[in-house]
C-alpha positions as CSV (number, residue, x, y, z in Angstrom):
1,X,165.5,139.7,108.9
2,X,164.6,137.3,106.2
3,X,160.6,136.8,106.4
4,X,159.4,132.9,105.5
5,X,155.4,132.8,104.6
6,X,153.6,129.9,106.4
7,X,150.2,130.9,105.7
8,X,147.2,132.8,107.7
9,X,145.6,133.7,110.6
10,X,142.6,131.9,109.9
11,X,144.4,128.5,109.8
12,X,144.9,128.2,113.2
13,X,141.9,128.5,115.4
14,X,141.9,130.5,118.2
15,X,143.3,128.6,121.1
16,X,145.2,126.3,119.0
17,X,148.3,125.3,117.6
18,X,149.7,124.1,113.3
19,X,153.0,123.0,112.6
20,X,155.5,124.1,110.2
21,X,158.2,121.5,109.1
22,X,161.7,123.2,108.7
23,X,165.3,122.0,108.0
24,X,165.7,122.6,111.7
25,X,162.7,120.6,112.9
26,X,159.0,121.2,113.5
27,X,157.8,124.4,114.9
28,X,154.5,124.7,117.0
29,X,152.7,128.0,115.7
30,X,149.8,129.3,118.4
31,X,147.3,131.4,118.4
32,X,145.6,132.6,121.5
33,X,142.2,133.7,122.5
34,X,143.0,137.2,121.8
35,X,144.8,136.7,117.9
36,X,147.9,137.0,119.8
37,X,150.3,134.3,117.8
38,X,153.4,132.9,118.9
39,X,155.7,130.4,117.5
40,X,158.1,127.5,119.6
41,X,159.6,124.2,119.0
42,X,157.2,121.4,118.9
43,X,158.8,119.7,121.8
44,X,158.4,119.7,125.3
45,X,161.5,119.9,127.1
46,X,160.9,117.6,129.8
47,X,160.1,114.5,127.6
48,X,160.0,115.9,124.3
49,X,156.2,116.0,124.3
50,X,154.3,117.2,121.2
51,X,153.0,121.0,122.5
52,X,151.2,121.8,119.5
53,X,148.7,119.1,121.1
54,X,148.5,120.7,124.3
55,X,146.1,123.0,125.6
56,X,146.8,126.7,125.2
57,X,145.9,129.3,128.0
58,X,146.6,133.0,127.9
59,X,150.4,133.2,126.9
60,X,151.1,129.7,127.8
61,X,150.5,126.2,126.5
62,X,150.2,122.9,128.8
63,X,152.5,120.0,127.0
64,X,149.9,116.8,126.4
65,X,152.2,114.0,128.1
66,X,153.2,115.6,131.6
67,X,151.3,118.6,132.2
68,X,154.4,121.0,132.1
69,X,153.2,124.5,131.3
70,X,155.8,126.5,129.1
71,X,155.4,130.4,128.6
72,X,154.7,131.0,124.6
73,X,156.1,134.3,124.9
74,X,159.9,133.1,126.3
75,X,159.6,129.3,125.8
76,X,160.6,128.6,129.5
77,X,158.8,126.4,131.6
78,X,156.6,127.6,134.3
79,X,156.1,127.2,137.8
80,X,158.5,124.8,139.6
81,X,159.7,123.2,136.3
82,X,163.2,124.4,134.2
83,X,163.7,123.7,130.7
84,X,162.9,125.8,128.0
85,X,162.4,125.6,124.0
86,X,163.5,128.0,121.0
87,X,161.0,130.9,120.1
88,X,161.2,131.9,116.6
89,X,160.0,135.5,115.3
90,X,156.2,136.2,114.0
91,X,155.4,138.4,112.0
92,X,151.5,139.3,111.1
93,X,150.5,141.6,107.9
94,X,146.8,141.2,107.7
95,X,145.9,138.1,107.7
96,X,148.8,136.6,106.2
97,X,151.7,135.0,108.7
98,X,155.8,134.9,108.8
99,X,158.6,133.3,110.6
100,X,161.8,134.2,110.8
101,X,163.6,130.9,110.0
102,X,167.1,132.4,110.1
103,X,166.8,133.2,113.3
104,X,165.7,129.6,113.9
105,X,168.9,128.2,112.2
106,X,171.2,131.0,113.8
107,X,169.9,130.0,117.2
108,X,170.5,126.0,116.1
109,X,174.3,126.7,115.0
């Protein structure tokens, strides 16, 4: 897999969410309480909601507009909601971070 550098741990704070502009669209990258990091589309998929606004809890972040909770781990939506978004690959050595944006454009084809 074909590794794309995107910058370090330290640039997103804990609980919180940067985005990465790719051919195939923005990508929400999150990191959790725990240093856990995860990366999605930046769009809800109920209204197309911004999620790397929205609140992160645990595994999951909360999309600002509507409230819809989508798991960072699979990208589906939670609870009584259906939709989903892409996940892309992360990869962590040291501090430094990595997406796999083949995958991403794999996934979009």
């Amino acid at each position: 897999m074909d590794w794309t550098s995107i910058g370090s741990l330290s640039d997103i704070p804990r609980r919180g969410a940067r985005c990465v502009d790719t051919p195939e669209g923005k990508i929400a990258v999150f990191r959790t309480q725990d240093d856990q990091v995860y990366a999605i589309d930046d769009h809800c998929p109920h209204k197309g909601g911004p999620l790397s606004q929205g609140i992160v809890h645990g595994t999951a972040v909360t999309c600002p507009l509507h409230n819809w909770v989508i798991s960072l781990e699979t990208g589906k939506a939670l609870g009584a909601d259906e939709g989903a978004v892409r996940t892309i690959p992360v990869r962590i050595e040291g501090e430094h971070l990595f997406i796999a944006l083949k995958a991403l454009a794999s996934r979009a084809a």
